[in-house]
C-alpha positions as CSV (number, residue, x, y, z in Angstrom):
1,X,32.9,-35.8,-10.6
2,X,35.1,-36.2,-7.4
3,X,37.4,-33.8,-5.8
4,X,39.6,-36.4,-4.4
5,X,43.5,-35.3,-3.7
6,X,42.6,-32.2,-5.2
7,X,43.3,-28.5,-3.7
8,X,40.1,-27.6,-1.9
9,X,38.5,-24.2,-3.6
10,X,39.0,-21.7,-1.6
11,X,35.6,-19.9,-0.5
12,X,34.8,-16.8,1.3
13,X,31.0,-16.7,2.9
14,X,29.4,-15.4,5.8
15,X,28.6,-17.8,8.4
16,X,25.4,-17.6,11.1
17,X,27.8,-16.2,13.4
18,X,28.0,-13.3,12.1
19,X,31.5,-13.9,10.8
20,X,32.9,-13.9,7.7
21,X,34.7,-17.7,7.0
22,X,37.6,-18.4,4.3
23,X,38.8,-21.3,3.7
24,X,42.1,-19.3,4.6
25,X,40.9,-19.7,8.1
26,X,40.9,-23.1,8.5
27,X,44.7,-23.7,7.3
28,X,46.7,-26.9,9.6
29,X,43.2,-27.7,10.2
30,X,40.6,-30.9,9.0
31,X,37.6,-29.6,8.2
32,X,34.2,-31.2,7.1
33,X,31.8,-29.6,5.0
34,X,28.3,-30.8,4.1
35,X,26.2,-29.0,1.6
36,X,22.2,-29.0,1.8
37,X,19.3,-28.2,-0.5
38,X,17.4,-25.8,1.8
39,X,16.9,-25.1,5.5
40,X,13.9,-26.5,7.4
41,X,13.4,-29.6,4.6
42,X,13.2,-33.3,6.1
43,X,16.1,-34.2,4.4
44,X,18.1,-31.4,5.1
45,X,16.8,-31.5,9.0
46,X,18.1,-35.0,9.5
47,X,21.2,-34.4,8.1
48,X,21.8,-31.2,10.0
49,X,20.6,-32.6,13.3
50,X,22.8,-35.7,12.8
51,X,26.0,-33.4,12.4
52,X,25.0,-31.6,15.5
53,X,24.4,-34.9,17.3
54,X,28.2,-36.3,16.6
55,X,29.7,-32.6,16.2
56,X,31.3,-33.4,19.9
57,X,32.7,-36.4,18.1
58,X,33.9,-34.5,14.8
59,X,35.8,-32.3,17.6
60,X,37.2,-35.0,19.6
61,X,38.8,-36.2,15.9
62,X,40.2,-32.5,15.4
63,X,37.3,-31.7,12.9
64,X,35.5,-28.5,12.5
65,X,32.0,-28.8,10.8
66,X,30.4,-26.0,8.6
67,X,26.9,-26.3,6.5
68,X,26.2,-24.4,3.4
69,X,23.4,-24.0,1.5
70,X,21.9,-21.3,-0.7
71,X,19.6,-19.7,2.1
72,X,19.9,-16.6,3.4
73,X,21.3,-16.1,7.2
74,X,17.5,-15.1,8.6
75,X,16.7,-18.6,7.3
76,X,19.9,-20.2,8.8
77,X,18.8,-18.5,11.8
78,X,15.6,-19.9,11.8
79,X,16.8,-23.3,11.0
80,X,19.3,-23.1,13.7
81,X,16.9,-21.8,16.5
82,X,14.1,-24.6,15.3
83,X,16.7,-27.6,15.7
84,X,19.4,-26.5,18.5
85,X,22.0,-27.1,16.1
86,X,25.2,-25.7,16.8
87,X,27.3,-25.8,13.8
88,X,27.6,-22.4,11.6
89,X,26.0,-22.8,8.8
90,X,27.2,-20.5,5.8
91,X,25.3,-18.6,3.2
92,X,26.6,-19.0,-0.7
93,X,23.6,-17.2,-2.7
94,X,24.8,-17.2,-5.6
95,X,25.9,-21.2,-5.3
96,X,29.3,-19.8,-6.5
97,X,31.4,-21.8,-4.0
98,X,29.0,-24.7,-4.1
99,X,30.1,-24.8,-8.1
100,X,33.1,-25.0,-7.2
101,X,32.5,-28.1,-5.1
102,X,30.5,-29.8,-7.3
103,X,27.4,-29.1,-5.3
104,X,25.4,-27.5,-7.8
105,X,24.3,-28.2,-11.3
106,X,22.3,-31.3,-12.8
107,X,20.4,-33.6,-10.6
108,X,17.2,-35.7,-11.1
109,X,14.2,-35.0,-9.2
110,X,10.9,-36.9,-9.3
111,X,12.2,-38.2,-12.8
112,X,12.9,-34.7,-14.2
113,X,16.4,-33.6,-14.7
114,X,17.1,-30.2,-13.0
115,X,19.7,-27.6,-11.8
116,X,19.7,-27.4,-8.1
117,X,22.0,-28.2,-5.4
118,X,23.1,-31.3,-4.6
119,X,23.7,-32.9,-1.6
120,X,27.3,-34.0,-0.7
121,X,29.9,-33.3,1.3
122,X,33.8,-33.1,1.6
123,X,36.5,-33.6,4.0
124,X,39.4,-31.6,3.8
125,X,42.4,-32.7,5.8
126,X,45.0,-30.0,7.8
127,X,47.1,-29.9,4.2
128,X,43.7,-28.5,2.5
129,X,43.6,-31.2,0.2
130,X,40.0,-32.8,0.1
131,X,40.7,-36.2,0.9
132,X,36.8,-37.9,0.6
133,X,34.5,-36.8,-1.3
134,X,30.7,-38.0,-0.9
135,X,29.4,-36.8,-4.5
136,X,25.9,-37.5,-3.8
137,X,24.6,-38.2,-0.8
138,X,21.7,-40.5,-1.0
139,X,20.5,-41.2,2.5
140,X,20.4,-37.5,4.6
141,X,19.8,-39.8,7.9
142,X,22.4,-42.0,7.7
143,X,24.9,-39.6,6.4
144,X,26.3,-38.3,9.9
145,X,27.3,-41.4,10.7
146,X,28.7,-42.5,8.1
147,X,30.8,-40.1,7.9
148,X,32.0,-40.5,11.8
149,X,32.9,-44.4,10.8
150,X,35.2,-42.8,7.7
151,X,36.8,-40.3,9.9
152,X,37.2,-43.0,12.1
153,X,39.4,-45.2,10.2
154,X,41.1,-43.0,8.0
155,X,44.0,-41.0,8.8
156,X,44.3,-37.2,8.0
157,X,47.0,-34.9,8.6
């Protein structure tokens, strides 16, 4: 189910920074969030090292770039320290805001259909209206830059 032209959720996590981050917090701004099965998982370390690759380039568009995941901040830590990536990555336990972005709930897995997160990310232009939504991402690699092209050619306010 996509999020498009709708109201992004509002969230309220804390971030490997130390900080608390609300959605609140980003207001007049774009903003690009990816979410990710676990820390330290192929997948999820190609994705997270391709956003810190083209972060500089998110910027240079006006876009600030947040991970989230389940995971604990000692394991974002870990994760952050073992790949030099320098994006805060925010801790949502309970998977409460990731419900809430249609990041968690069914999923198939080695044929089995279960409840985890799933991978996907949203963009969320300066208005706080999500404007893509990437339900399901299938390729972790490629991701990054796919996303770059969109941002790219697509204008947000």
């Amino acid at each position: 189910m996509t999020l498009i032209d709708r109201k992004a959720p509002t969230f309220d996590l804390e971030g490997s920074d130390g900080k608390r981050h609300r959605l609140e917090d980003y207001s007049g701004q774009r903003l690009l969030l990816f979410f990710y099965p676990r820390d330290n998982t192929p997948g999820c370390t190609k994705e997270a090292v391709g956003f810190r690759d083209l972060k500089p380039e998110f910027e240079k568009l006006g876009f600030a770039v947040l991970g989230v995941s389940k995971d604990s901040l000692v394991s974002h830590q870990r994760f952050i320290d073992n790949h030099e990536l320098n994006m805060v990555l925010l801790s949502d336990p309970d998977a409460s805001v990731m419900k809430a972005y249609h990041a968690y709930g069914e999923k198939t897995m080695y044929g089995k259909t279960i409840s985890g997160v799933i991978r996907s990310t949203v963009l969320i232009c300066a208005d706080g209206i999500i404007r893509k939504h990437w339900t399901k991402v299938a390729k972790a690699d490629q991701h990054p830059s796919q996303v770059l092209e969109y941002i790219k050619n697509f204008h947000c306010e």
